[in-house]
Z-matrix of the N, CA and C atoms (Angstrom, degrees):
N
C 1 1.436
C 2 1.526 1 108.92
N 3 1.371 2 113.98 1 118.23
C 4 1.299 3 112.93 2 162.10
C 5 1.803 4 125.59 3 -43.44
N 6 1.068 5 119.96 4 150.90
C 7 1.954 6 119.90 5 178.44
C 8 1.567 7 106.91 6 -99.86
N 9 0.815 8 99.83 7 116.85
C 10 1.987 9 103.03 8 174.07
C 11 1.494 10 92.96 9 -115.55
N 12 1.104 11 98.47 10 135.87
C 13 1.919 12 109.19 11 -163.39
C 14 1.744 13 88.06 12 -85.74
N 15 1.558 14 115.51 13 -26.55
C 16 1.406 15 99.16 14 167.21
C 17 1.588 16 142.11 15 -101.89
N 18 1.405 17 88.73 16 33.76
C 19 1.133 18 96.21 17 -168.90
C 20 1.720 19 110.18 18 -69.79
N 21 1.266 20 122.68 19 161.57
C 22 1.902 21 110.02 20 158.25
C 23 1.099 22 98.61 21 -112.97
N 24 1.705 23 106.83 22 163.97
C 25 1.422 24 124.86 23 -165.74
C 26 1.569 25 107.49 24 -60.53
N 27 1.083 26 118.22 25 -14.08
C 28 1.415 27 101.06 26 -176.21
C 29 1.357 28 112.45 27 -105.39
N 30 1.390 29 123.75 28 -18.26
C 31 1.421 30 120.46 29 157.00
C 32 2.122 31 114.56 30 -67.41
N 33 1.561 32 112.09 31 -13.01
C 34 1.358 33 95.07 32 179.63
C 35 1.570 34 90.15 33 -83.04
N 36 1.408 35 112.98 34 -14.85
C 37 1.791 36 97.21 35 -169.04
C 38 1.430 37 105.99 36 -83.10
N 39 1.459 38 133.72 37 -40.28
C 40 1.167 39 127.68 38 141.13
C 41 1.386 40 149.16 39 18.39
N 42 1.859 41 97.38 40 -75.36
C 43 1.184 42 136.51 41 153.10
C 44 1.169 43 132.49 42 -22.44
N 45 1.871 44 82.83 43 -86.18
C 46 1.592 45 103.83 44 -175.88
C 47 1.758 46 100.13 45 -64.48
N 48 1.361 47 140.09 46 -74.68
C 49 1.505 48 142.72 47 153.34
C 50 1.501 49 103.06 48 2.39
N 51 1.576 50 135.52 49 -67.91
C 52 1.295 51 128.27 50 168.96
C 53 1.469 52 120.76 51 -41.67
N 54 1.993 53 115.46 52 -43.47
C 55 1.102 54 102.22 53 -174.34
C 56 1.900 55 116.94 54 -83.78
N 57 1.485 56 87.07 55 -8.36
C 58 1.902 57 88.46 56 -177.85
C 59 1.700 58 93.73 57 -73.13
N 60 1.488 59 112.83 58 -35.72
C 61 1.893 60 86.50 59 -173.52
C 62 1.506 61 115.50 60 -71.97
N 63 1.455 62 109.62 61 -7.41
C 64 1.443 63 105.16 62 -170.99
C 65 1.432 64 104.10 63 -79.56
N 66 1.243 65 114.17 64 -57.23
C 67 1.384 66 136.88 65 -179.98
C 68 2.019 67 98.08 66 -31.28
N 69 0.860 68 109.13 67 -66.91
C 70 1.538 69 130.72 68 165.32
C 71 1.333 70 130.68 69 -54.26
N 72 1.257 71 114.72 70 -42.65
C 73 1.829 72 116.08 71 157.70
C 74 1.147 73 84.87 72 91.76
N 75 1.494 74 147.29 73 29.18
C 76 0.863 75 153.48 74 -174.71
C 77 2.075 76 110.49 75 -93.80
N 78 1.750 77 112.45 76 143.94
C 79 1.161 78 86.13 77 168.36
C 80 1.881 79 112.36 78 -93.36
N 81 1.120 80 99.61 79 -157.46
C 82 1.972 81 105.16 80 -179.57
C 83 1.530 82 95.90 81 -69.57
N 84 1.424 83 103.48 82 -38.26
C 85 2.173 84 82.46 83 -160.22
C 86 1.287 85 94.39 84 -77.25
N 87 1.835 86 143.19 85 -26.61
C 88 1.422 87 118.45 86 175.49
C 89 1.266 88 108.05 87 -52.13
N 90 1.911 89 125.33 88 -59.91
C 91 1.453 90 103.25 89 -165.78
C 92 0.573 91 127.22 90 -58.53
N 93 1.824 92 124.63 91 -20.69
C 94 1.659 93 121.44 92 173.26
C 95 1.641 94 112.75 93 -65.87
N 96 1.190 95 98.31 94 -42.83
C 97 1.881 96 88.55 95 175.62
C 98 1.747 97 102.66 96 -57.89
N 99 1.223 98 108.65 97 -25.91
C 100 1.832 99 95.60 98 -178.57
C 101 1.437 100 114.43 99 -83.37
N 102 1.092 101 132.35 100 -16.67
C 103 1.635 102 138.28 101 160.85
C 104 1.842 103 98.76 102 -57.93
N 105 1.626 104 102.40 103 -92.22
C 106 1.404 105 95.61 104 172.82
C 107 1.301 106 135.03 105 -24.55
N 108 1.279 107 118.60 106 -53.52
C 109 1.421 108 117.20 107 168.04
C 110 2.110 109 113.97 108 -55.02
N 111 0.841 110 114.42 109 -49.48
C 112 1.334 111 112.30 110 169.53
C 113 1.281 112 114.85 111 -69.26
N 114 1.652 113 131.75 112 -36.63
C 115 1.856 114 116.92 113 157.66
C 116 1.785 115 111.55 114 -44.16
N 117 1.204 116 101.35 115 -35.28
C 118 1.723 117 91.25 116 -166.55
C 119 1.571 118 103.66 117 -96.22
N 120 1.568 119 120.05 118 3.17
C 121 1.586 120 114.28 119 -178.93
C 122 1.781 121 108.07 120 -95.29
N 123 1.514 122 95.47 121 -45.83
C 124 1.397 123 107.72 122 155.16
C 125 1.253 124 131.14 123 -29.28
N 126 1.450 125 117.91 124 -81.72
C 127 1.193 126 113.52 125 156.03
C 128 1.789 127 76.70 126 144.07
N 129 1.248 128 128.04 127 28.86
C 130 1.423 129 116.35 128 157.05
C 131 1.374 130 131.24 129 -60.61
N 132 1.403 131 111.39 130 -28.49
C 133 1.476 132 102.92 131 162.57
C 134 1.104 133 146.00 132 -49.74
N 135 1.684 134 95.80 133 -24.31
C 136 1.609 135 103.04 134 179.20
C 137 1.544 136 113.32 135 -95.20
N 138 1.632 137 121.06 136 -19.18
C 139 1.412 138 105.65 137 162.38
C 140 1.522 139 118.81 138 -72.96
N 141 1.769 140 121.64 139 -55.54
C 142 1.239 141 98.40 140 157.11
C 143 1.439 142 116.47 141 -152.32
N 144 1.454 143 127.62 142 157.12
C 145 1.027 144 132.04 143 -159.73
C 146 1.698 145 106.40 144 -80.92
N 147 1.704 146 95.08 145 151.25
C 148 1.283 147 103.25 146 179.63
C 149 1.766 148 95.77 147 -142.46
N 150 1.120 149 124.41 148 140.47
C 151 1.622 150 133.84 149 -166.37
C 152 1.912 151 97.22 150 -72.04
N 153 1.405 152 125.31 151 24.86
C 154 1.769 153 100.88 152 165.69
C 155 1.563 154 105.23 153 -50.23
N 156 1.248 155 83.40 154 145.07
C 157 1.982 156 112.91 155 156.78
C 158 1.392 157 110.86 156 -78.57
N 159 1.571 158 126.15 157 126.00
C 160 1.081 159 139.94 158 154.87
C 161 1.425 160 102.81 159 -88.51
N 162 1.573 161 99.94 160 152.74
C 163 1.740 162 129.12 161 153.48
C 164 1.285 163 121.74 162 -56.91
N 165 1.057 164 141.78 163 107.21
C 166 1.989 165 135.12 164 163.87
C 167 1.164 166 103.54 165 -142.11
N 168 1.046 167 100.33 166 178.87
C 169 1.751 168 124.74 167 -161.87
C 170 1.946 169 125.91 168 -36.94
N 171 1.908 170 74.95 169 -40.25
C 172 1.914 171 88.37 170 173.66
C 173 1.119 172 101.85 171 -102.87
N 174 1.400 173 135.92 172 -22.41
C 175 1.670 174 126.54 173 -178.46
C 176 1.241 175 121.68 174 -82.51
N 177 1.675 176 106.80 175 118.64
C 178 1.542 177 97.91 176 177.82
C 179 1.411 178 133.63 177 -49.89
N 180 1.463 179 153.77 178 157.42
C 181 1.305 180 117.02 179 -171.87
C 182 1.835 181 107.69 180 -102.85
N 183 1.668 182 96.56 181 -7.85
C 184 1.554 183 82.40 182 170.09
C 185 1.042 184 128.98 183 -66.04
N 186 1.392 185 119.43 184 -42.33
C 187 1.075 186 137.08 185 171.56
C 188 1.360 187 113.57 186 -43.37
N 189 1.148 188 130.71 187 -31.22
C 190 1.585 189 129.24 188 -168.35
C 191 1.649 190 100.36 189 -95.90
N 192 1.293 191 108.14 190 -25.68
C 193 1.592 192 115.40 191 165.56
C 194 1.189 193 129.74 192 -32.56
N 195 1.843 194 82.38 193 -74.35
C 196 1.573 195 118.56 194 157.67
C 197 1.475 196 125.48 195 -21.98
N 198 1.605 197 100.22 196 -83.47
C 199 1.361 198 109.41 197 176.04
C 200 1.619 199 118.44 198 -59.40
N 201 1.069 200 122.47 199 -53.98
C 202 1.527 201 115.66 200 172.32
C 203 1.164 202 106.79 201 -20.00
N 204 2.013 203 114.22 202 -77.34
C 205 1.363 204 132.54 203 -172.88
C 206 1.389 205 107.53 204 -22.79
N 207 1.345 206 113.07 205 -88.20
C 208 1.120 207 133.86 206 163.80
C 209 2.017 208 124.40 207 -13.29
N 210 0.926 209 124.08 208 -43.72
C 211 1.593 210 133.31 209 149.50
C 212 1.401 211 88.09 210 -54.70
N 213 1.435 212 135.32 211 -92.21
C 214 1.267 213 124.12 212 -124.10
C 215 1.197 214 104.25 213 -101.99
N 216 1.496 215 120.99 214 13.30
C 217 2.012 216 115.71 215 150.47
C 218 1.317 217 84.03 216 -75.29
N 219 1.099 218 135.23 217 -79.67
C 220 1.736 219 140.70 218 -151.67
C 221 1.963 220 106.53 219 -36.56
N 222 1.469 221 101.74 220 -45.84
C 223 1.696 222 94.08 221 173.46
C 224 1.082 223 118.13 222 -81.27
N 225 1.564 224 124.58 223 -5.42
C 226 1.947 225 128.06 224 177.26
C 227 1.340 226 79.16 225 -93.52
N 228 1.149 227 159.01 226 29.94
C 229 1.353 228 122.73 227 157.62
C 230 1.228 229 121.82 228 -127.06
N 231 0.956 230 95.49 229 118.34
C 232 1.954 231 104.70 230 -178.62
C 233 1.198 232 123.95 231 -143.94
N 234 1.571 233 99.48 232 51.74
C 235 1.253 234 108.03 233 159.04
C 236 1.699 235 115.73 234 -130.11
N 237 1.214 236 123.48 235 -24.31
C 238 1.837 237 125.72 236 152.35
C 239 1.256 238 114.45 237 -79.16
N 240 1.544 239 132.44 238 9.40
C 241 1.275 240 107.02 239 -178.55
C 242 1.992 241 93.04 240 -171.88
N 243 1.112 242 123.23 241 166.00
C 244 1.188 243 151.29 242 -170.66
C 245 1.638 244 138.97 243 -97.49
N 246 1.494 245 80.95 244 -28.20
C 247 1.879 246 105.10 245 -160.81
C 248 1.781 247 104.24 246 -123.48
N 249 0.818 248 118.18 247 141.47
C 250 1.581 249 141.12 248 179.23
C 251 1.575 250 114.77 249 47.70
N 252 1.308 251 91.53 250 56.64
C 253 1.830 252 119.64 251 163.86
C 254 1.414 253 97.89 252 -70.10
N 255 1.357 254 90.76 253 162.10
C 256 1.753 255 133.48 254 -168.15
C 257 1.831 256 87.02 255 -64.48
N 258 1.836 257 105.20 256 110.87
C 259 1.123 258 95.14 257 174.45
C 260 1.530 259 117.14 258 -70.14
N 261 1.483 260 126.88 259 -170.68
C 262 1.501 261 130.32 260 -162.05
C 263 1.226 262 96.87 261 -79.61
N 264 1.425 263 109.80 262 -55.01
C 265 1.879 264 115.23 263 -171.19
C 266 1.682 265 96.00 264 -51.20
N 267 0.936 266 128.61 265 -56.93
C 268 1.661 267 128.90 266 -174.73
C 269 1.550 268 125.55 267 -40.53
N 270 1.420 269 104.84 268 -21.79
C 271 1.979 270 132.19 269 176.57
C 272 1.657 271 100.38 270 -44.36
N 273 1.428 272 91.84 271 -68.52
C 274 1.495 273 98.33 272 -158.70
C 275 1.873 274 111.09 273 -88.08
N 276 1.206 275 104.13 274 -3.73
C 277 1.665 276 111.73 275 165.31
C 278 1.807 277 97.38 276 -81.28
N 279 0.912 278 124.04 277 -26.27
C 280 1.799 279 113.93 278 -160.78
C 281 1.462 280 92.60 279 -105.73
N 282 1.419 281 137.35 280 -45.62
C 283 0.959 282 136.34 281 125.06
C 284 1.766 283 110.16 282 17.87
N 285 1.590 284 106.25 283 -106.68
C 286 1.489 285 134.18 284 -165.97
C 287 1.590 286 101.92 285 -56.13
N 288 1.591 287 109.07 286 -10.87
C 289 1.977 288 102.19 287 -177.50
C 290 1.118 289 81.46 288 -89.67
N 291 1.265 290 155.89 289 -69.84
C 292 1.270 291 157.86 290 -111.69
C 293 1.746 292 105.97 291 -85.25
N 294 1.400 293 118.89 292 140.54
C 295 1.422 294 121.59 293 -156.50
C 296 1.913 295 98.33 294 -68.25
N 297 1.194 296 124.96 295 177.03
C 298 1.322 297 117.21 296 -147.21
C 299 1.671 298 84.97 297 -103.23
N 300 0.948 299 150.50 298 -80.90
C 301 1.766 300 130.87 299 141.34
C 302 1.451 301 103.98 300 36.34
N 303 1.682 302 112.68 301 -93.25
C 304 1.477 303 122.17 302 -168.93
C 305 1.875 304 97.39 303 -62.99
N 306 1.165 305 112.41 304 -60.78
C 307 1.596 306 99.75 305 -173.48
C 308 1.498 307 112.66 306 -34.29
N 309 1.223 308 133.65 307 -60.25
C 310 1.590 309 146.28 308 -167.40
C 311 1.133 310 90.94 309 -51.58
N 312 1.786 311 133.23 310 -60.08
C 313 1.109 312 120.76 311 -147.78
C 314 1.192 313 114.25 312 -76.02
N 315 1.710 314 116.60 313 -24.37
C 316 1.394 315 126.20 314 -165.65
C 317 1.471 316 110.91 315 -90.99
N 318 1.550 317 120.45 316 -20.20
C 319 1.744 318 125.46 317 167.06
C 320 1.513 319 87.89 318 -83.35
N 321 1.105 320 151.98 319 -46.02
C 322 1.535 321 140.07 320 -168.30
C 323 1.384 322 100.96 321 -52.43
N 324 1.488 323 106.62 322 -68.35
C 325 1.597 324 100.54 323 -176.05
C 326 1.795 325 126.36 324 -68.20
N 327 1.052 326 107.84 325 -6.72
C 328 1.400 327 122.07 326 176.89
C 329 1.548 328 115.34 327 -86.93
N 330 1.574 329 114.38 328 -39.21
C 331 1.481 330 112.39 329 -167.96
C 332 1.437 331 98.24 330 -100.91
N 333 1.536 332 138.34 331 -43.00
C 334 1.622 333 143.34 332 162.49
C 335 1.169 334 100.23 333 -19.44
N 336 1.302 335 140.64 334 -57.21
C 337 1.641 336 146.75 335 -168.33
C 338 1.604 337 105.37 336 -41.80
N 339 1.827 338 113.46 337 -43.46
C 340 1.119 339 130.95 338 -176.64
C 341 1.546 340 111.98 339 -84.88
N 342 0.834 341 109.15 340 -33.24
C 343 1.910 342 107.19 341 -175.86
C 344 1.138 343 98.77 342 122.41
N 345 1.424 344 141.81 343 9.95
C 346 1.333 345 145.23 344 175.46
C 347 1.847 346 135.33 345 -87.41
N 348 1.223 347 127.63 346 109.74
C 349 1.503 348 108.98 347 -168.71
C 350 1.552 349 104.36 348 -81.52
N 351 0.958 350 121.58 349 -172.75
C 352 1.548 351 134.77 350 -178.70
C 353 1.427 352 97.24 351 -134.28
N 354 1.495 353 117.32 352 125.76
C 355 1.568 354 126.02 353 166.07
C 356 1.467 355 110.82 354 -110.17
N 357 1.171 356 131.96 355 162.41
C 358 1.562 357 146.50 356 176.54
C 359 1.806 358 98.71 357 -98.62
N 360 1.034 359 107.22 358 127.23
C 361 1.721 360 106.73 359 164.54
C 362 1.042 361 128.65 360 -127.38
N 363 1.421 362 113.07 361 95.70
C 364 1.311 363 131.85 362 -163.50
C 365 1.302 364 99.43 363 -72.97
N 366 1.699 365 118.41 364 131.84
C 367 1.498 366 134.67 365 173.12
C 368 1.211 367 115.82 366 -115.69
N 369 1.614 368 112.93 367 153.60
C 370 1.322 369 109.25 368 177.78
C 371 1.276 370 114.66 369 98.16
N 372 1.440 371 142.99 370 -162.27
C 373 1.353 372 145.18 371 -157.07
C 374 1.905 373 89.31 372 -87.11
N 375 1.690 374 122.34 373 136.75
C 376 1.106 375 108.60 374 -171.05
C 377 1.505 376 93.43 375 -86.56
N 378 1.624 377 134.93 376 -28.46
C 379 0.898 378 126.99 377 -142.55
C 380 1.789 379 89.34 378 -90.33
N 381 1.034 380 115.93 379 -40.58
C 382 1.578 381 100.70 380 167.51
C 383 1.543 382 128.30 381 -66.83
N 384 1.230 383 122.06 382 -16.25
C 385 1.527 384 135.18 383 152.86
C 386 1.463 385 97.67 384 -49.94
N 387 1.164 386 134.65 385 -58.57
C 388 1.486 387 112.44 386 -153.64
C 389 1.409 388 107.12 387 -85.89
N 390 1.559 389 138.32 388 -9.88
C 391 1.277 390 105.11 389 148.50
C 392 1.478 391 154.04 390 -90.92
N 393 1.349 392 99.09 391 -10.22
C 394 1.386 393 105.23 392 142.23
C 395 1.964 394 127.49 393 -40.50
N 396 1.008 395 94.48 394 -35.52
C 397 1.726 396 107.33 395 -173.71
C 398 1.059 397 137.23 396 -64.99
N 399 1.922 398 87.78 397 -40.47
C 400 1.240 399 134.49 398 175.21
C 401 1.586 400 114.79 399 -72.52
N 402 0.977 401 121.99 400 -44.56
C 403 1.511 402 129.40 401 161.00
C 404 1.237 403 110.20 402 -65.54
N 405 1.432 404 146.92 403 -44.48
C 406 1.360 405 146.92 404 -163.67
C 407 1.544 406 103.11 405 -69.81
N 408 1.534 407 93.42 406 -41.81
C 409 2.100 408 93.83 407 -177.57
C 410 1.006 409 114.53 408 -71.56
N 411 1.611 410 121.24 409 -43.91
C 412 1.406 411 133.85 410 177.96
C 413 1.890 412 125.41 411 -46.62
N 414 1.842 413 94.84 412 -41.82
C 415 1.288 414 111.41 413 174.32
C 416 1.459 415 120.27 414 -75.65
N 417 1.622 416 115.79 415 -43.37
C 418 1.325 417 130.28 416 164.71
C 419 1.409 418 126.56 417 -54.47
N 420 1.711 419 104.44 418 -52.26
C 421 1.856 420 109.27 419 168.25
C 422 1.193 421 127.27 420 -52.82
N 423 1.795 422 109.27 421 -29.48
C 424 1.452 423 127.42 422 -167.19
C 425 1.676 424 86.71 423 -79.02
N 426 1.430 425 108.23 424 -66.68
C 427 1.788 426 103.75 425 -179.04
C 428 1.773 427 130.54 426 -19.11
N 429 1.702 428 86.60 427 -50.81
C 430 1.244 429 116.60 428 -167.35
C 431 1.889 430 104.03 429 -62.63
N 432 1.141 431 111.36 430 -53.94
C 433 1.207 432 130.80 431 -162.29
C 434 1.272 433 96.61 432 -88.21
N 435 1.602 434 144.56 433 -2.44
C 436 1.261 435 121.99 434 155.43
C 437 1.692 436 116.62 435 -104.55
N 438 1.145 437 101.70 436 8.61
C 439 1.368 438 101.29 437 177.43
C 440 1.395 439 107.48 438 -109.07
N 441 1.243 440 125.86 439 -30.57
C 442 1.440 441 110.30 440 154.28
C 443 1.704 442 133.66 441 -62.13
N 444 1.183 443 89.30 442 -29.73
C 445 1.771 444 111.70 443 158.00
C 446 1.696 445 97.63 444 -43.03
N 447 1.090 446 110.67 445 -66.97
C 448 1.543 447 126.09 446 -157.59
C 449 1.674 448 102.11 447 -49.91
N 450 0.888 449 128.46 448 -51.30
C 451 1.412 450 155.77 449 164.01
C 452 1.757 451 114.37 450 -21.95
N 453 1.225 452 91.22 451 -35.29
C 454 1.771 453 106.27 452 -167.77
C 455 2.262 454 97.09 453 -85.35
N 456 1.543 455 98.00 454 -20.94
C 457 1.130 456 107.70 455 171.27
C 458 1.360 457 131.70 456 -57.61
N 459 1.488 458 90.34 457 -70.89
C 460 1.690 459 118.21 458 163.99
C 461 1.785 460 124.12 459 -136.37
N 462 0.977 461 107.95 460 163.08
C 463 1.637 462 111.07 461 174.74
C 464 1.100 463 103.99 462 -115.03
N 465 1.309 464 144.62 463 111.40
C 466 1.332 465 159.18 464 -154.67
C 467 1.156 466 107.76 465 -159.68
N 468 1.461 467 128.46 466 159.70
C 469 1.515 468 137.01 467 -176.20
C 470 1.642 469 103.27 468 -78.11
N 471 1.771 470 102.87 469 -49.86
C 472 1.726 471 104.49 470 175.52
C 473 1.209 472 115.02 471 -43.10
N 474 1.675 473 103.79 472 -41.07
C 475 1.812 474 84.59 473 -164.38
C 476 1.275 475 107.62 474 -96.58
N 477 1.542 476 127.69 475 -21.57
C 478 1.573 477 108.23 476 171.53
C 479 1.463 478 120.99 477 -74.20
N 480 1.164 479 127.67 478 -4.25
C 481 1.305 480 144.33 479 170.09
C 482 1.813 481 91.98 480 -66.20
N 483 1.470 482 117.24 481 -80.49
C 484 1.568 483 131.01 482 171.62
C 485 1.478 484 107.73 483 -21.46
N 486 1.476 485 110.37 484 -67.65
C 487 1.741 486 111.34 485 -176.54
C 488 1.478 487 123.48 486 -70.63
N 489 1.464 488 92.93 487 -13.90
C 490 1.757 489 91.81 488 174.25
C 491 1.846 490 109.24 489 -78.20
N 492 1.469 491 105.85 490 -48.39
C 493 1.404 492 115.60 491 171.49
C 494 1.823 493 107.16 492 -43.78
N 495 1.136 494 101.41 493 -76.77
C 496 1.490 495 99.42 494 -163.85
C 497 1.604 496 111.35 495 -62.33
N 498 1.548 497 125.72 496 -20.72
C 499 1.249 498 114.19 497 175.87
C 500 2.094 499 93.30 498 -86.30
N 501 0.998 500 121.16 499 -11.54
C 502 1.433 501 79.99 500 -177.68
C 503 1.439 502 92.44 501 -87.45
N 504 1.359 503 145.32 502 -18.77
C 505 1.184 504 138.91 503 -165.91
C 506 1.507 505 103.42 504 -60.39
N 507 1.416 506 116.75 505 -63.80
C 508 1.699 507 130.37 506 161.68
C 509 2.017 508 108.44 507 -32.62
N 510 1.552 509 103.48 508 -44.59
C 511 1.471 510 77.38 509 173.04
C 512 1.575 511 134.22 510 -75.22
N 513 1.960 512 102.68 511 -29.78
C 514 1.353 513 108.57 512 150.44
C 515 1.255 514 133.79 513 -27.30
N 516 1.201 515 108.90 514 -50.68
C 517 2.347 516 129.55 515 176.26
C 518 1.325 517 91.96 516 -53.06
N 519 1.540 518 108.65 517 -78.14
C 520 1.124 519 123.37 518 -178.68
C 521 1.802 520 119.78 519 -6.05
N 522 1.808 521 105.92 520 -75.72
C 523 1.322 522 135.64 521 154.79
C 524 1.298 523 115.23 522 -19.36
N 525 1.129 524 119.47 523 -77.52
C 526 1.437 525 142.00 524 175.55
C 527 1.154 526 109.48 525 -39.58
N 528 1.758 527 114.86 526 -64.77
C 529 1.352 528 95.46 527 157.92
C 530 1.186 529 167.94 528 -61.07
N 531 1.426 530 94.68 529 -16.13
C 532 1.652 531 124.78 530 175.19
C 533 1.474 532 111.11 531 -56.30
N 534 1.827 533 99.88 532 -59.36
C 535 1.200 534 115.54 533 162.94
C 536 1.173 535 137.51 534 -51.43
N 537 1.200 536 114.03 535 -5.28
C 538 2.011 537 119.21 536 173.86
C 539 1.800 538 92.85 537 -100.04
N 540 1.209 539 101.61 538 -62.27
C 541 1.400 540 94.54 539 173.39
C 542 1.997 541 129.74 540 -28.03
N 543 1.248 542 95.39 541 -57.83
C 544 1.139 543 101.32 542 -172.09
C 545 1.857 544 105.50 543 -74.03
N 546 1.006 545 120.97 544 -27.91
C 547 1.485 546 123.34 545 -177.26
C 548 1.742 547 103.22 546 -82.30
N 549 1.426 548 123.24 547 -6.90
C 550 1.229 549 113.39 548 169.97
C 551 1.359 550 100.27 549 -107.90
N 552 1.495 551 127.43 550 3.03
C 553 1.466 552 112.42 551 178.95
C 554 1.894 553 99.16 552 -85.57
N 555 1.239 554 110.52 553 -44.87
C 556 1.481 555 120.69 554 169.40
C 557 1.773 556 122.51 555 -37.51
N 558 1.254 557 93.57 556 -54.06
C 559 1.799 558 114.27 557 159.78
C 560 1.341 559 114.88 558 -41.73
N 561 1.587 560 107.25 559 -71.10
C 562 1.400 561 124.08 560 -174.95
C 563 1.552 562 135.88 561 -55.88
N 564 1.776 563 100.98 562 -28.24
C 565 1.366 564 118.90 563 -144.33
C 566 1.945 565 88.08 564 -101.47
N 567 1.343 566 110.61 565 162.73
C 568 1.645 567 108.70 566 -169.85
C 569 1.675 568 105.50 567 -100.35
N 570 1.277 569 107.26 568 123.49
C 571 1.665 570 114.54 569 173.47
C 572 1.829 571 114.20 570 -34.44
């Protein structure tokens, strides 16, 4: 994702949310069923309620697609209108749907504005954290590095659009990794 120093937080969430459906081939009412579905896996319902439509027996489920969608284009948008934005509690639920790649990138560019960095905190066994990690950079760098490759081909809107995606995705890995690194040097290193 490109940084527009003017962006507001809810147009970077926007954004990043636009680029997870692209990434995905996905339309708007799946990711909205994938937000919702993560408010109610989370356990946001029980701090506080928000009116989504569920699927059951008599409810069609497009329809609940639909309508979901529909709420949560209306709170990503803040740029035709003023009034019934993405409340605050809703940040860190759209946030936590969003793949861990897009999440980093979208608190990076959101909290930097403030003087704030964003770290990754890897839990759990570290030494099994790092191969998972290890594959994500490997797959992402490789991405990265053939689509700028691609570039030397032609200059086209598709493909610098393509090489911008997949190299920022690779710089995300990148991130991620930095960030395991540095949280095991902290671990490692003597008080």
């Amino acid at each position: 994702m490109k940084a527009n120093p003017h962006q507001t937080w809810i147009s970077v969430l926007r954004d990043h949310v636009g680029a997870w459906r692209q990434r995905k081939r996905w339309s708007n009412e799946t990711v909205a069923a994938e937000i919702v579905e993560s408010y109610y896996q989370l356990g946001f319902d029980a701090v506080w309620l928000v009116d989504f439509h569920r699927a059951g027996p008599c409810i069609d489920p497009v329809t609940v697609m639909k309508t979901n969608n529909q709420r949560l284009v209306r709170w990503l948008d803040d740029q035709s209108k003023d009034t019934s934005l993405l409340p605050a509690n809703m940040v860190p639920l759209v946030l936590l749907a969003l793949p861990l790649d897009l999440r980093l990138s979208a608190a990076t560019e959101m909290l930097s504005r403030v003087g704030l960095s964003v770290g990754l905190r890897v839990m759990g066994n570290q030494a099994q954290a790092h191969a998972p990690l290890m594959t994500r950079l490997a797959r992402e760098a490789g991405e990265g590095v053939a689509a700028f490759a691609s570039l030397g081909e032609q200059l086209d809107v598709e493909r610098l659009k393509s090489a911008e995606l997949e190299l920022e995705q690779a710089a995300a890995e990148i991130q991620h990794s930095l960030s395991f690194v540095r949280n095991q040097l902290v671990q490692v290193s003597p008080a």
